[in-house]
C-alpha positions in Angstrom: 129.5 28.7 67.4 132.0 27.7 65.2 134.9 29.6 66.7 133.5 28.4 70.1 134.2 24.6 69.3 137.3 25.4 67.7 138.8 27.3 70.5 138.3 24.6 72.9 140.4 22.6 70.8 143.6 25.2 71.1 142.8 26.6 74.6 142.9 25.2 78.0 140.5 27.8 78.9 137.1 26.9 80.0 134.2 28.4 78.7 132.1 30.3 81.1 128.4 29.9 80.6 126.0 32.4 82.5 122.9 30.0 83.4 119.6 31.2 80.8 117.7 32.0 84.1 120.3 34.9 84.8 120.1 36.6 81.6 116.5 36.5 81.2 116.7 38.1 84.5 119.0 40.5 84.6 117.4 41.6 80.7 113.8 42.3 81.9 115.3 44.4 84.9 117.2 46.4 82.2 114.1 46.8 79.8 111.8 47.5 83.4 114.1 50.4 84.7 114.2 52.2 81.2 111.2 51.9 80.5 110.0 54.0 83.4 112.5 55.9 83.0 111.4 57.0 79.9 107.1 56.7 81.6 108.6 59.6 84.3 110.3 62.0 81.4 106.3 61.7 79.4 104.4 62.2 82.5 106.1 65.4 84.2 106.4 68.0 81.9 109.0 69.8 84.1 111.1 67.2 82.4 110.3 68.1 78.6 113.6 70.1 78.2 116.6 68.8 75.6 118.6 67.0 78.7 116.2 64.2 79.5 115.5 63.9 76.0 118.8 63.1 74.9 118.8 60.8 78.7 115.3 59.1 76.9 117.8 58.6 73.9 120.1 56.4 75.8 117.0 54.8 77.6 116.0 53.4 74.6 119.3 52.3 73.4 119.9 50.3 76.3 116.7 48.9 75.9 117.2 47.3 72.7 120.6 46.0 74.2 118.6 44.0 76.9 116.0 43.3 74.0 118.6 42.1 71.9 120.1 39.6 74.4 116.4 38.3 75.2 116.0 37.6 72.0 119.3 35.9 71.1 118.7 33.7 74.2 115.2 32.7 72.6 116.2 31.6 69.6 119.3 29.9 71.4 116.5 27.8 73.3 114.5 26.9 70.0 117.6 25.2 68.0 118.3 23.4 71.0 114.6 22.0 71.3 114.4 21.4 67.3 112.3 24.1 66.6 114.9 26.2 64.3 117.6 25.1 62.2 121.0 27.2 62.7 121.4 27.3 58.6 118.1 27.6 57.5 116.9 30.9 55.7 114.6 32.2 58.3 117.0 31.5 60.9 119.7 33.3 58.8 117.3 36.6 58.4 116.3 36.2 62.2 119.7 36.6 62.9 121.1 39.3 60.7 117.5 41.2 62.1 119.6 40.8 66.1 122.4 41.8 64.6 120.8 45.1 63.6 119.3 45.5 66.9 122.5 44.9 68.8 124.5 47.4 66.6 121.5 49.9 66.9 121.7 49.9 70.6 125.4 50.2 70.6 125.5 53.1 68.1 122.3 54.8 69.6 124.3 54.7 72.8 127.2 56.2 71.6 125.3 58.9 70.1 123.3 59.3 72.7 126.2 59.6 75.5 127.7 62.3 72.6 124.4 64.3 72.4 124.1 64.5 76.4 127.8 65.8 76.7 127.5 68.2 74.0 124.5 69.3 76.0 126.6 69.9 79.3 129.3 71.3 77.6 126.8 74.0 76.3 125.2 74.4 79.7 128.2 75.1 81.4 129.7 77.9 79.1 127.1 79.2 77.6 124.3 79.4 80.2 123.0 82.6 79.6 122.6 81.5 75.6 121.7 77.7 76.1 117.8 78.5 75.9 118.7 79.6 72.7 121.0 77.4 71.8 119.6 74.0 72.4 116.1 74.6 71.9 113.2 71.5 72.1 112.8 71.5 68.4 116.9 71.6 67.6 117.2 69.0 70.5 114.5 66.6 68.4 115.9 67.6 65.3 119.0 66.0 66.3 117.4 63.0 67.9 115.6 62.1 64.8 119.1 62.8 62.5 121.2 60.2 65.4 118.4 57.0 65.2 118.3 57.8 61.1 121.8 57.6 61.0 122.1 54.6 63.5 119.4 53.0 61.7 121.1 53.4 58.4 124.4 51.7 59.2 123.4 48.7 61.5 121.1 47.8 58.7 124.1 48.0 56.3 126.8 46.8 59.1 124.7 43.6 59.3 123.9 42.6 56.1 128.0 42.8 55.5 129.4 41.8 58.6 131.0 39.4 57.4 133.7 41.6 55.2 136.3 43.3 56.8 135.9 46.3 55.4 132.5 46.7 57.3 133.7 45.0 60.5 136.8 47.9 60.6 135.3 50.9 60.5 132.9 49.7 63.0 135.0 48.6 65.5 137.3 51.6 64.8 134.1 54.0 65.8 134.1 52.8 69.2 137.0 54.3 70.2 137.2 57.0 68.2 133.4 58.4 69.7 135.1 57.7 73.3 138.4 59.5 72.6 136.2 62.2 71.1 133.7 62.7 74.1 137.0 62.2 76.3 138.7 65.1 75.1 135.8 67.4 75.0 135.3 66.2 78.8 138.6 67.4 79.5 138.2 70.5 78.1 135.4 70.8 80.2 137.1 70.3 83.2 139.8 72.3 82.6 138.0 75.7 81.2 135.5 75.0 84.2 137.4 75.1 86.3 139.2 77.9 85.4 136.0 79.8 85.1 135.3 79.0 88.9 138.5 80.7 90.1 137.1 83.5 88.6 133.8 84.1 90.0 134.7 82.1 93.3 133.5 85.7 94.6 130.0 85.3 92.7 127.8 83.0 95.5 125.0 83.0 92.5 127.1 82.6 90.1 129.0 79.8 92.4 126.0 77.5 92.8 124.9 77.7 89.4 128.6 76.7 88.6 128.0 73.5 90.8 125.5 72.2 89.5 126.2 72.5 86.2 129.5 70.5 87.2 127.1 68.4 88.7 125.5 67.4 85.3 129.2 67.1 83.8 129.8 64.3 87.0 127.2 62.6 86.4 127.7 62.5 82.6 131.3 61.4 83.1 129.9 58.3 85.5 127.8 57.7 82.3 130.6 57.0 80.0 132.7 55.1 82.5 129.8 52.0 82.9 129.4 52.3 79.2 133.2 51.9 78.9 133.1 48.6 81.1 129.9 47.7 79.8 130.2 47.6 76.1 134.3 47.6 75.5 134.8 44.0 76.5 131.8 43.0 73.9 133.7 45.1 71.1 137.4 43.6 72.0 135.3 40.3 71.7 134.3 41.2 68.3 137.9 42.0 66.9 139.6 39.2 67.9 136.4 36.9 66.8 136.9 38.5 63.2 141.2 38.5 63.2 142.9 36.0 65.5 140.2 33.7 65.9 142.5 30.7 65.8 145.2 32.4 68.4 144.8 30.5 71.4 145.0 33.8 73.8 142.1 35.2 71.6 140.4 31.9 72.1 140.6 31.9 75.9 139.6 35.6 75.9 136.9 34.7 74.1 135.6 31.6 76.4 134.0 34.5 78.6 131.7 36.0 76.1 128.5 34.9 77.9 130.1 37.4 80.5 130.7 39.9 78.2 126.9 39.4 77.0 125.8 39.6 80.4 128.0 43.1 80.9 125.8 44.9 78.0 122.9 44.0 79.9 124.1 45.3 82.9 124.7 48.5 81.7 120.5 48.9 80.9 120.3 48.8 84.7 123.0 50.8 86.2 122.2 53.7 83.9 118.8 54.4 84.9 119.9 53.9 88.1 122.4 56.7 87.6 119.5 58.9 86.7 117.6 58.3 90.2 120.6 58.5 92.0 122.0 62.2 90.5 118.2 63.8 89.3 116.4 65.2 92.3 113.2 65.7 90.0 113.5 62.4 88.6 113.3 60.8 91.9 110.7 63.1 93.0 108.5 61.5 89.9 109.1 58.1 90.4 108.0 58.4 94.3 104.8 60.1 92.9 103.8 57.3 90.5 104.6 54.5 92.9 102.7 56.7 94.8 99.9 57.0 92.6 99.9 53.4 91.4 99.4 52.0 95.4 
């Protein structure tokens, strides 16, 4: 808040407000579509395989994004009515306890989005072994060691968020996840394609080849809405925490209800994905809308 009324002192910039009604909106749709996402991968058992798991994982990740926003918005609407205090030590727990959840989603997601691509990478060169591989217990195992972990450090991250030394390493983890998952993507690509050239003559082998690449697509669509989703939130917190007083990082930051409204956004495309690419996902949605009419 404070950077806020000091950048409209050294910026001509406006400051873009997204009307309450829209993010209220546009949060419950986001915490709607996951949720059934995550009511479809429980009720077909078809689905219980490492893959939707690791999609349930970024479910619930994107859920306590749109949570988070919700949330923040509510206790927004309180100070303004005089029912909390913005210094108080309620309010000041409150808040750190939003903070958790918003760096929980972010981390979870990141994770998450790593876990699923580590999964297609195995799928697609080592199909014959990937039973083995990347069993239902390994695939839980590593679930349970991501949210610990995630848990861990947004707990930490937000009680010292206001050192630099916490607010670094953070920020640097962002891009270092995404160049991470970028380069194994490209290797991927590269060695799968490489591999079809060589069994072009294999129709079998040819199809399974597809839709593995299929998976890979779909995963790579993944990472580009979280890209556009989250990256503008994350530029946002740099330049909050080390040029907050530099007028272009002031007019950059004059959109962040935009960039809030972004994260949100992402809860909704992303199951969306799932419908879109997953012919047995779609199949169990139509059954329990089925079912529920």
């Amino acid at each position: 808040e404070n950077i806020s009324d000091f950048s409209l002192n050294i910026t001509d910039c406006t400051q873009v407000v997204v009307p309450e009604e829209v993010f209220f909106t546009v949060a419950a749709a986001g915490i709607l579509e996951n949720l059934l996402v995550l009511v479809a991968v429980v009720r077909n058992k078809n689905l219980h395989l490492p893959m939707y798991f690791f999609i349930c994982s970024l479910a619930i990740s994107d859920m306590l994004g749109s949570l988070y926003k919700t949330l923040e918005n509510i206790f927004i609407i309180l100070c303004k009515m005089g029912y909390l205090t913005r210094r108080g030590d309620f309010e000041k727990k409150l808040d750190d306890a939003m903070d958790s959840m918003f760096i929980l989603s972010l981390l979870g997601s990141i994770f998450s989005l790593l876990a699923i691509a580590a999964d297609r990478y195995i799928t697609i060169f080592y199909a014959l072994r990937y039973h083995n591989i990347m069993t239902l217990r390994r695939a839980l195992v590593i679930l349970a060691i991501i949210w610990t972990f995630c848990a861990g450090s947004s707990i930490a991250i937000a009680l010292f968020s206001y050192e630099a030394a916490t607010v670094i390493p953070f920020t640097i983890l962002f891009p270092l996840m995404m160049f991470f998952i970028l380069c194994l993507y490209v290797h991927m690509f590269l060695l799968a394609r490489s591999h079809a050239k060589k069994i072009a003559s294999l129709p079998t082998s040819t199809v399974h080849q597809r839709t593995n690449m299929k998976g890979a697509i779909t995963l790579t669509i993944f990472l580009g809405v979280f890209l556009c989703c989250w990256a503008p939130f994350v530029l946002h917190i740099l330049l909050a925490r080390f040029c907050p007083h530099n007028p272009y990082c002031a007019c950059y930051m004059s959109i962040f209800h935009v960039n809030g409204t972004l994260i949100m956004c992402n809860a909704i495309i992303d199951p969306m994905i799932f419908a879109f690419r997953s012919p047995e996902l779609r199949s169990t949605f139509k059954k329990m809308f089925c079912c529920a009419r």
